[in-house]
C-alpha positions in Angstrom: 23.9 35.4 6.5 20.1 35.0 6.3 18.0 32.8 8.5 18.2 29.5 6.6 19.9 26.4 7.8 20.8 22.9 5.4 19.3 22.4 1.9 16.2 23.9 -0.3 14.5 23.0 -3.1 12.8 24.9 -5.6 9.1 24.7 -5.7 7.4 24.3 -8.8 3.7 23.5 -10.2 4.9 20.1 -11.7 5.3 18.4 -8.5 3.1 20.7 -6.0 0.0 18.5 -5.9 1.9 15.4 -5.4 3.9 17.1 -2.0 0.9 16.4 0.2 1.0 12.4 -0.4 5.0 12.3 -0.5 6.7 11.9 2.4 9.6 14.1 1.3 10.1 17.6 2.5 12.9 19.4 1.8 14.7 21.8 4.5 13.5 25.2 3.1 11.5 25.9 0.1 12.1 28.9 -3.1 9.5 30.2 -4.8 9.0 32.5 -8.2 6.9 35.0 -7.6 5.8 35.7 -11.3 4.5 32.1 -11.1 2.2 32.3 -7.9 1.3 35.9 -7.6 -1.9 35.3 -10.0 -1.7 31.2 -9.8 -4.8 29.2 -10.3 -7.4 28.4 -7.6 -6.4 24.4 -7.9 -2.7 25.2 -6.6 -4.1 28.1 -3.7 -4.5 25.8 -1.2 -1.2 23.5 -1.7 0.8 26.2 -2.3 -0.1 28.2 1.3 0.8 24.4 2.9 4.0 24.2 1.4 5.1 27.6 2.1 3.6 27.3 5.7 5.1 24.2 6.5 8.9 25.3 5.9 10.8 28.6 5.9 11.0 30.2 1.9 12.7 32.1 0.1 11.2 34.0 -3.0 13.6 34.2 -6.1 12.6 36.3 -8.9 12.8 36.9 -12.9 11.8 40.0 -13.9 13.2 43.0 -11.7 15.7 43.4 -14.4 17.6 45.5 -12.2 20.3 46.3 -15.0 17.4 48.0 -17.3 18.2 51.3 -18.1 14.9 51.8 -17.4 13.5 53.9 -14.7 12.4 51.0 -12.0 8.9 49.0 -12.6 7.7 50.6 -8.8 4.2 49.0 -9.7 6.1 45.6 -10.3 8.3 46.2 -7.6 5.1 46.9 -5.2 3.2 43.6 -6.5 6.3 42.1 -5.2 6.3 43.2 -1.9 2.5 42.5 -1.1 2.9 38.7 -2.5 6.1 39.0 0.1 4.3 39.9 2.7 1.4 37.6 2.3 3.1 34.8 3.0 5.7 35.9 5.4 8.5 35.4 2.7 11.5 37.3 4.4 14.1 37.2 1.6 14.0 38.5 -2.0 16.7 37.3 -4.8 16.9 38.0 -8.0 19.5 38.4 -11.0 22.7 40.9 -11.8 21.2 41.1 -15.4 18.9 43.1 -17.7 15.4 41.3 -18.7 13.4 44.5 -20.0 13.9 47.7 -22.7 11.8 50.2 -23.4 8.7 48.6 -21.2 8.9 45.8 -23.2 9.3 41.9 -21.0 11.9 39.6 -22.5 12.1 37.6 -19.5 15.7 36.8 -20.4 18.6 37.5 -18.5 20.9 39.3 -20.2 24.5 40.6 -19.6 25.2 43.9 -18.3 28.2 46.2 -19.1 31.0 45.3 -16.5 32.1 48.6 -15.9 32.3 51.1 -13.3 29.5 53.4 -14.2 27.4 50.3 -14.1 28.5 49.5 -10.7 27.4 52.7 -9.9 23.9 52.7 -11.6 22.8 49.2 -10.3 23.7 50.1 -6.4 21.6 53.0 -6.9 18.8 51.1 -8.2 19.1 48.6 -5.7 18.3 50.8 -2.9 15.5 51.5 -4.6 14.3 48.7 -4.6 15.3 47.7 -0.9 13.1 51.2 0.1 10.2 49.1 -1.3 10.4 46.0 -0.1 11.3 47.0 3.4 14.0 43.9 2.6 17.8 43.2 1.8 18.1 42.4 -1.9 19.6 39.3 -3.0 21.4 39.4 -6.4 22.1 36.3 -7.9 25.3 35.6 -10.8 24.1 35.4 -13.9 25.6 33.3 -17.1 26.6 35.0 -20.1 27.0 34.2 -23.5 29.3 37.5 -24.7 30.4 40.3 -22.4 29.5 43.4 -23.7 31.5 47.1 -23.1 33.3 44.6 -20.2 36.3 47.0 -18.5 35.9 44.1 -15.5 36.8 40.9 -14.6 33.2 38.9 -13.7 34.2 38.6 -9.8 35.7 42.1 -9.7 32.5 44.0 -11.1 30.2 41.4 -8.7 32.3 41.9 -5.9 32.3 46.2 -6.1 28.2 45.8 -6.9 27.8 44.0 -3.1 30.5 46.7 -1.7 29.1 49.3 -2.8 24.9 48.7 -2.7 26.0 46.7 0.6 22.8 43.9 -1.1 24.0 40.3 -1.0 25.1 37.9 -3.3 23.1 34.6 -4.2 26.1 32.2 -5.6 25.1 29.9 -8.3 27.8 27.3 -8.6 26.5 26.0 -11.8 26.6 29.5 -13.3 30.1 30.3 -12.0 31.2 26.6 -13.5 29.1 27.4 -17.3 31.2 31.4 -17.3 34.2 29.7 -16.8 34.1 27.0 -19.6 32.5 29.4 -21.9 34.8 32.2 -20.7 38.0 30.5 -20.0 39.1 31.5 -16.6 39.3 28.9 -13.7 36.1 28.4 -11.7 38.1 27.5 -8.2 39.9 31.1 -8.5 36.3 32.7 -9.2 35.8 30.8 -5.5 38.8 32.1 -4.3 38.3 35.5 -5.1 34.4 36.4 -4.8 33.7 38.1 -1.3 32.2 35.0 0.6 31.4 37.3 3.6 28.6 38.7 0.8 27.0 35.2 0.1 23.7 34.7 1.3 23.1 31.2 0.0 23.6 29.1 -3.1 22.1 27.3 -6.4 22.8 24.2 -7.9 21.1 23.7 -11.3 22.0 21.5 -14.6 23.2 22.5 -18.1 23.9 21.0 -21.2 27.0 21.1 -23.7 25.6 22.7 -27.5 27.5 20.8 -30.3 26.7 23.7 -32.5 28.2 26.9 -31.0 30.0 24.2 -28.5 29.1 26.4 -25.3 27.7 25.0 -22.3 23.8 26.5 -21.9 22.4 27.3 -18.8 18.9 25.2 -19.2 18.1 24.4 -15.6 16.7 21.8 -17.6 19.1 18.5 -16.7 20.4 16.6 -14.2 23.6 18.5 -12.0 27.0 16.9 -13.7 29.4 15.9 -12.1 32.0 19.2 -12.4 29.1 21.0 -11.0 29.2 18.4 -7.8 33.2 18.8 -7.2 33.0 22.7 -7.5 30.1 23.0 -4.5 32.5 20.7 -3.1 35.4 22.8 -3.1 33.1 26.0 -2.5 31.4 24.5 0.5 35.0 24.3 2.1 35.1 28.4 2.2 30.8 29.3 2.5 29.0 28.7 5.0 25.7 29.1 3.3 22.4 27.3 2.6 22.5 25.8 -1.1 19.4 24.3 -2.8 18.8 22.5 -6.0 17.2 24.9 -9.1 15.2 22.8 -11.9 12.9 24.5 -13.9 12.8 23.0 -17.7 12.3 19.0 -17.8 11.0 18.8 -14.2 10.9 14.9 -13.5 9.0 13.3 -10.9 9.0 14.6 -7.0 11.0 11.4 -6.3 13.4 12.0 -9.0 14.4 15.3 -7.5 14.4 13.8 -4.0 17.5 11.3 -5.0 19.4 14.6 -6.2 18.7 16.7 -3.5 20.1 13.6 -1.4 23.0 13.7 -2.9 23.7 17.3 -2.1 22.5 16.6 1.3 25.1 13.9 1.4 28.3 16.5 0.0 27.1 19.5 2.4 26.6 16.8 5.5 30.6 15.3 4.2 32.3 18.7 4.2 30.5 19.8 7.4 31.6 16.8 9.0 35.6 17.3 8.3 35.5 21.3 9.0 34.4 19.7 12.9 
């Protein structure tokens, strides 16, 4: 379990100049490294407040950590300074694939659920760790096919954190998009993923696409209200941080304040009757 306690927010550029005048503040704060590490002089300033002013966590796009490329140490190194500048202690990222050949897609893209792939992303991992100095956080991605798969999603998640001994960053809203688009039953994915693995959680937004009639990871709309119920039903077996992920269609500070509220309001609820 890592040193966080309540509900986070993800900080973005949209809404960082207009933190100073509000008088929200969220519980903890997580940041994207690729977005700040060369960020413009205007955000310096408000940027070192915010992070200063509550504990973050640093969540990342680009590791690509199931490349089967050797690992980016020069990225991986850039990381760890922008880390350690601002006294971020916690480093996530995503069970996917982003890069081939050297070349950035900054997509996340599925990996081959399969044993040897098990074996190839713990190894990598703890290369990664040796660099950072730091436990790595993997987060579950969404998917749109499956490719090579010999696994069940939670089985080949839950033998990556047994074997690499990293943890697991939950996204509810990803497990709840996989299971519509995958047809298995989100609750069971609860039931079954290794909770004593979870770090802490996301809660995002999709939307429904008439066209290929698969729900689309966007992080671009307002949490519905499956996604609600199933943190619900999760927060009943994790004890874990959660915090809210919006990063396409970012309204107004005060916009995301009412949703945060809300999941302050469900975490606060199930707390309560677990006393």
């Amino acid at each position: 379990m890592i040193n966080l306690r309540g509900c986070g927010l993800g900080l973005r550029s949209d809404f960082l100049l207009d933190i100073k005048k509000s008088k929200f503040q969220p519980d903890w704060w997580e940041v994207t490294p690729e977005n700040w590490m060369h960020m413009p002089k205007l955000y310096e300033k408000a940027f070192e407040q915010a992070v200063n002013s509550r504990p973050t966590v640093a969540h990342g796009l680009s590791l690509s950590i199931g490349s089967v490329d050797k690992l980016n140490k020069k990225f991986v190194k850039q990381i760890k300074t922008f880390l350690d500048r601002y006294n971020i202690e916690y480093y996530s990222e995503h069970l996917s694939f982003s890069s081939l050949e050297g070349k950035q897609s900054y997509e996340l893209l599925p990996v081959p659920m399969t044993k040897n792939m098990v074996n190839f992303i713990s190894d990598k991992i703890k290369e990664v760790e040796n660099i950072i100095q730091r436990n790595l956080i993997l987060e579950n991605a969404t998917y749109y096919y499956a490719p090579y798969a010999e696994m069940r999603e939670v089985d080949f998640i839950n033998e990556v954190f047994e074997k690499s001994g990293a943890k697991m960053l939950l996204d509810v809203n990803n497990v709840f998009v996989n299971s519509v688009n995958h047809g298995f039953k989100a609750r069971k994915f609860i039931d079954e993923i290794d909770k004593s693995k979870i770090a802490y959680m996301h809660m995002a937004g999709h939307y429904n696409d008439e066209d290929s009639k698969l729900k689309i990871d966007s992080h671009g709309m307002p949490i519905c209200s499956g996604v609600w119920k199933l943190l619900e039903y999760t927060l009943k077996q994790v004890d874990a941080p959660v915090m809210i992920e919006r990063d396409n269609n970012i309204p107004p500070l005060s916009e995301l304040e009412l949703e945060y509220n809300q999941m302050k309001e469900i975490v606060k609820r199930v707390r309560d009757a677990q006393k």
